[in-house]
Structures are given as structure tokens and as C-alpha cells.
C-alpha positions as CSV (number, residue, x, y, z in Angstrom):
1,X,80.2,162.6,113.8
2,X,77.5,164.6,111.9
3,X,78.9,167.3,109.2
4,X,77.2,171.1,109.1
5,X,76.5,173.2,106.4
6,X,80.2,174.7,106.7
7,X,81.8,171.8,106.7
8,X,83.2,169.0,104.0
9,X,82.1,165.0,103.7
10,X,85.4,163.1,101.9
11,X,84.7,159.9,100.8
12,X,87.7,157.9,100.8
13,X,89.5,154.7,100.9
14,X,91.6,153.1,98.7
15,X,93.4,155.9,96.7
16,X,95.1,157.3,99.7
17,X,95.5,156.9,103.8
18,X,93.9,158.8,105.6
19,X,96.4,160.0,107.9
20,X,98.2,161.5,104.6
21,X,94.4,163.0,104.0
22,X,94.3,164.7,106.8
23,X,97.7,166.7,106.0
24,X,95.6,168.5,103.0
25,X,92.3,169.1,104.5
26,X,90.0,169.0,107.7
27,X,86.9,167.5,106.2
28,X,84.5,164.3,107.6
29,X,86.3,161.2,106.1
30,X,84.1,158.1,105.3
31,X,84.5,155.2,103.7
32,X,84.2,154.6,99.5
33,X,80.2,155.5,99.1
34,X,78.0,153.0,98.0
35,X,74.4,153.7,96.6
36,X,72.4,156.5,98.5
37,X,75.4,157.4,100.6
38,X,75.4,160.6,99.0
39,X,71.5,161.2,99.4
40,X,72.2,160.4,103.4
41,X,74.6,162.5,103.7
42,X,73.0,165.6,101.9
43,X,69.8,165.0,103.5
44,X,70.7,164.2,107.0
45,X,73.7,166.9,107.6
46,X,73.4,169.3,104.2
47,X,77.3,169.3,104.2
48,X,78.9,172.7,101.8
49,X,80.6,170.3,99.9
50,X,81.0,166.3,98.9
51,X,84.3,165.3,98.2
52,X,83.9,161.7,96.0
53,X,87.1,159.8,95.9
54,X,86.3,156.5,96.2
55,X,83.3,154.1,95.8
56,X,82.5,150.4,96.5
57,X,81.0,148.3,93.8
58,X,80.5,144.8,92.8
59,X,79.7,143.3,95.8
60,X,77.2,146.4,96.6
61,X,75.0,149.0,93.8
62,X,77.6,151.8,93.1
63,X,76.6,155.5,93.5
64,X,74.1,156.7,90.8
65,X,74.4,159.9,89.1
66,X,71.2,160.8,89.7
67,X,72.4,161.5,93.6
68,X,75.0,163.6,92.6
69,X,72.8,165.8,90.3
70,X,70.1,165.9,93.5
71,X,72.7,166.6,95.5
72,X,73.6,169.7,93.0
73,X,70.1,170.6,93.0
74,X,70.2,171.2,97.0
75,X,73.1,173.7,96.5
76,X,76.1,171.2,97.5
77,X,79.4,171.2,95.2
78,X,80.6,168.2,94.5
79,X,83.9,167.3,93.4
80,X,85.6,163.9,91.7
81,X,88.8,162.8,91.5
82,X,91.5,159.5,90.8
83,X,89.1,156.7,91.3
84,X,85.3,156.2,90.6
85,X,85.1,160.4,91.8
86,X,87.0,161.1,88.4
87,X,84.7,158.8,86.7
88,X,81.8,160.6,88.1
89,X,83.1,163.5,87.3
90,X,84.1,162.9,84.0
91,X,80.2,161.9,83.4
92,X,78.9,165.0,84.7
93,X,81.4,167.4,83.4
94,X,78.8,169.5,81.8
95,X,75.9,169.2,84.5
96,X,77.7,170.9,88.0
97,X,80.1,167.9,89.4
98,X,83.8,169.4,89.5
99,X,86.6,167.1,88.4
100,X,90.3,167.2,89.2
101,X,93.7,166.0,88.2
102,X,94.8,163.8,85.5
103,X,93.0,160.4,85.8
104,X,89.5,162.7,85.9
105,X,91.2,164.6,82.2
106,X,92.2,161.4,80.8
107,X,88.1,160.3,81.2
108,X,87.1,163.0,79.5
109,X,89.4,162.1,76.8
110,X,88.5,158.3,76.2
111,X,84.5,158.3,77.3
112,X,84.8,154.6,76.3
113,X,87.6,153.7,78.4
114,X,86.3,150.8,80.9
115,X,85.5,151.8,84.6
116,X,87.8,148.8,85.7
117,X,90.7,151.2,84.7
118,X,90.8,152.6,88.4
119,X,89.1,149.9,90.4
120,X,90.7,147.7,93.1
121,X,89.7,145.0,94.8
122,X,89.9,146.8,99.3
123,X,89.8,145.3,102.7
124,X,86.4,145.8,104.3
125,X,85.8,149.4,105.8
126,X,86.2,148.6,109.0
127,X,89.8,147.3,108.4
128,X,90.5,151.1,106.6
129,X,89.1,150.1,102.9
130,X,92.9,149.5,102.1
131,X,93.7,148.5,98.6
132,X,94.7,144.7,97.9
133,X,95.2,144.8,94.1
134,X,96.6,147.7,91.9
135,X,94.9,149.8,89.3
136,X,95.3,149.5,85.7
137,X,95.8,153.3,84.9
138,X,98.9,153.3,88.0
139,X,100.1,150.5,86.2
140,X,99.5,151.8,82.4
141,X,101.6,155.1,83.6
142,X,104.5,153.2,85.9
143,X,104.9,150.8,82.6
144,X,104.8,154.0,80.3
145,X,107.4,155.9,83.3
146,X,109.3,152.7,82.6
147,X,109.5,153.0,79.0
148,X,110.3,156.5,78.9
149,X,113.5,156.5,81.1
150,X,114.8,153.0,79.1
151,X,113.9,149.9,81.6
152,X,112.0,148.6,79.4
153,X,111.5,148.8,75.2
154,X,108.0,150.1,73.6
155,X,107.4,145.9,72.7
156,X,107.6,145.1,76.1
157,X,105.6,147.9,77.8
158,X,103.1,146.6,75.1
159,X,102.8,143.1,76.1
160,X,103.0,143.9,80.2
161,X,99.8,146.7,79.6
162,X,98.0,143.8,77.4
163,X,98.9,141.3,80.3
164,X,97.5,143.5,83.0
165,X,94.5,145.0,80.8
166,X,93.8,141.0,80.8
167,X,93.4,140.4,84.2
168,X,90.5,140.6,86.3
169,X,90.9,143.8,88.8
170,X,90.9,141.6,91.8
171,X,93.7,139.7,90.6
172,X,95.6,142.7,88.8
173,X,99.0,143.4,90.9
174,X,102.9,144.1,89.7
175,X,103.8,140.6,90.4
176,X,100.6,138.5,89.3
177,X,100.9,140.7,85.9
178,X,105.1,139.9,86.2
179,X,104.5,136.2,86.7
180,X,101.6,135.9,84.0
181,X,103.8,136.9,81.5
182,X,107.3,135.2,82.7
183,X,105.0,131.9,82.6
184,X,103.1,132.3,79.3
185,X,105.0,135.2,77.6
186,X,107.5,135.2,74.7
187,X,111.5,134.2,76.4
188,X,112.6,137.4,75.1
189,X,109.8,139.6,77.4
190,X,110.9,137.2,80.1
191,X,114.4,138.0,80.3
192,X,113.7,141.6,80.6
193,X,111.3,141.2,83.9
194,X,114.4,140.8,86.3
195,X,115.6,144.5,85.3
196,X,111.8,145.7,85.2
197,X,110.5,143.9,88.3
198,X,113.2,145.9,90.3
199,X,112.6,149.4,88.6
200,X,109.1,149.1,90.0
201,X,109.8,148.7,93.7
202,X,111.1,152.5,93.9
203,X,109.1,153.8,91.0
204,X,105.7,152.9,90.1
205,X,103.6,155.6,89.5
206,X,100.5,156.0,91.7
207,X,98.5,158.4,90.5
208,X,95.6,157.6,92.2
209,X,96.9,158.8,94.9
210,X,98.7,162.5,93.5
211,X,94.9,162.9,92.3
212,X,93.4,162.3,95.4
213,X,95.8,164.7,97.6
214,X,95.8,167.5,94.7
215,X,92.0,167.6,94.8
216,X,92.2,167.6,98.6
217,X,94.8,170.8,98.5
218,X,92.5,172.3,96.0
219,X,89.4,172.3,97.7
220,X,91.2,173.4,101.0
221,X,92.5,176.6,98.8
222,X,89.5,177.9,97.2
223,X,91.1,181.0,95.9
224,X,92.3,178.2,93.4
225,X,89.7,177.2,92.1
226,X,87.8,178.5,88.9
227,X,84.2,179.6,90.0
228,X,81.3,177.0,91.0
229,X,79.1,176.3,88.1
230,X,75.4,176.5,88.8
231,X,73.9,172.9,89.3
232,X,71.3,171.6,86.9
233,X,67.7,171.8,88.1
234,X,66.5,168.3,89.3
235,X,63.8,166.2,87.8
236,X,62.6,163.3,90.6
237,X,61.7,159.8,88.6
238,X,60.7,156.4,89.5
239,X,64.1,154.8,88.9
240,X,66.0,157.6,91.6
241,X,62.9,156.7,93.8
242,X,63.5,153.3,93.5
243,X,67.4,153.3,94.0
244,X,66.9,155.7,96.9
245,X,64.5,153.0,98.4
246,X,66.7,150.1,97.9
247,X,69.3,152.2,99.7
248,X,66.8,152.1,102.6
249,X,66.4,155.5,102.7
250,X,62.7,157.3,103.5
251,X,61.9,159.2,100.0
252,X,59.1,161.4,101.2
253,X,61.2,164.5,101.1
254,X,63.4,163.8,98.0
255,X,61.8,166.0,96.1
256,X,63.4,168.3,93.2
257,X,63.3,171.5,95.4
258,X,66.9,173.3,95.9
């Protein structure tokens, strides 16, 4: 399916099914975006708008910022939220990208705060890009939700946030992060994971996901939203050139023209 200049590219995977997507908005859906997926798309289909949710990484070159700010330069909004989309976002607060919801605010509060705060480890894109570990920010807020309502005491929501800040993302889940700290913790966090382990079931907090759909219902409402701010102008250099190349994209016409 090819988008039109009317129409709106979501990149998505992990943060939220796309069945639930769907509810919020009627845009293209594709998979998290990986290096020059954002130069494709702009160049090949000129969408009105780029929703970036989620991105792949690690195993493949994440998308570069300078795509985004080309991709301002050619007159498409673009818009971040709950995963690597808030990171974005948070980056290029001040150059045209649009952020939304809390885990794109709480970015722009800690610029220091490590990217591995909202990744996940996912199932290959053709099996839906569904997430097999949990991120660290869900997990910061469920133990915080946790604390707050009296499950757990300040000590403990400590050491479980420690724990889980510890782990590598692809290994970061409730029960690894449980069972790390039942086997090496002290006796007295231990006893207290029974009580915990069962709060979580029917209340961790996923705010990945209430970022994702709030950005989606604010985009689809535009009345909402606070007027687009003009992108920056674009300056081509070697390293974009080079990155668009490795992508295997053509870069005769990626010039710095709107």
C-alpha cells in the first residue's frame, strides 16, 4: 500500500497492537523504522504526516535525526511518542519534530536518561514486532504505582528499580527482575515479592502504550493540537549521504530543497 500526500505513515510495533491502533486513527501502519525508513517513505509517497512510535535497533542502524529534520525540510510533520518516537522527539524538541505524552516530557526532563529506558527486545516484523521483554520506564512507574497505593515500601521499590535498571533490556521482564532479586536480594525484600508479584498481574502500568494511543487520538483531532511549528531549513552532508546510502537508498535527489 502506498500513502498520498493526505494521508498518515504510523510506525509501530511494540508499544501497542495494532488492532487497538486502528480504533484511534486510519493511517498506513508499518513496522518500528529502521535507518532510511523515514527518507523512503517521504520520498517515495510524500505522506502529510509521519507518525514515529517505534524503531528497531541493535541488530539494525536506528533512525538518524538527520531524516527527521529532511523530512521537516520537505514540509512533512512529524510526531514522537512512548518509545524511541519520544526519544526523537525529545531531541528535536526545538527543531520542528512534535512530541507527545508523558514518556516524551519525562525526556525532556532527564536529557541524560539512557535510551534503554523504553527499549524492548520484539518478535520479527513479520510475526507483528510484538514485545518479548518489558521496558524500564513501565516498570519504574508500575513499581512507583506500587509504592504509592502501599504494596510495597520506598526500600523495596528502590532495590526492584536498581534490579531491573541492572538488567540487560532483552532480559528485563516482571518475573526475571522478581527472581533476580528473590535469589540474590536481602530476605527481608524477598518476603515482600509474594504480595508484590500478585499486585502486578492486574496493575502494572504501561505507559508505553497510553502514549502511543494518546498521540494517535491527538493527531486524528487536529483541532487539539497547538499550531505546526515551521521545520528547520535542511543542510545535506556527507554523513546523511552516507547513512542514506547504507540504507540502499538512491541519493541523487536528497537534496536540501522543501
Amino acid at each position: 500500500m502506498t500513502a498520498t500526500r493526505n494521508e498518515i505513515v504510523v510506525f509501530l510495533g511494540p508499544s501497542l497492537e495494532i488492532e487497538r491502533a486502528r480504533i484511534h486513527l486510519d493511517a498506513i501502519y508499518r513496522p518500528p523504522a529502521e535507518q532510511g525508513h523515514i527518507l523512503e517513505i517521504v520520498r517515495r509517497h510524500r505522506p502529510r504526516a509521519i507518525l514515529l512510535v517505534d524503531g528497531a535497533f541493535a541488530s539494525v542502524p536506528a533512525v538518524r535525526h538527520k531524516e527527521i529534520l529532511w523530512a521537516l525540510s520537505r514540509g512533512v510533520e512529524v510526531y514522537g511518542a512512548a518509545s524511541l518516537g519520544a526519544l526523537r522527539a525529545a531531541e528535536l524538541a526545538g527543531l520542528g519534530m512534535q512530541g507527545y505524552g508523558f514518556i516524551y516530557r519525562w525526556f525532556r526532563a532527564h536529557p541524560l536518561a539512557e535510551d534503554d529506558e523504553v527499549a524492548v527486545s520484539m518478535t520479527p516484523p513479520a510475526l507483528g514486532a510484538a514485545p518479548l521483554s518489558d521496558a524500564l520506564i513501565d516498570m519504574r512507574l508500575t513499581f512507583r504505582k506500587a509504592e504509592r497505593v502501599g504494596i510495597i515500601t520506598a526500600a523495596l521499590r528502590r532495590l526492584v528499580t536498581d534490579t531491573a535498571s541492572a538488567a540487560h533490556f532483552q532480559d528485563r521482564s516482571y518475573p526475571n527482575v522478581l527472581e533476580t532479586l528473590r535469589r540474590n536480594g536481602p530476605p527481608w525484600a524477598a518476603a515482600a515479592l509474594p504480595g508484590l508479584e500478585a499486585w502486578i498481574r492486574g496493575n502494572r502500568v504501561s505507559q508505553k502504550a497510553l502514549d502511543a494511543e494518546g498521540l494517535l487520538r491527538w493527531v486524528a483531532a487536529p483541532e487539539r493540537r497547538p499550531a505546526r511549528k515551521p521545520g528547520t531549513c535542511f543542510t545535506v552532508t556527507e554523513a546523511f549521504l552516507r547513512d542514506a546510502e547504507a540504507a540502499g537508498l538512491d541519493v541523487t535527489d536528497l537534496d536540501g530543497d522543501g
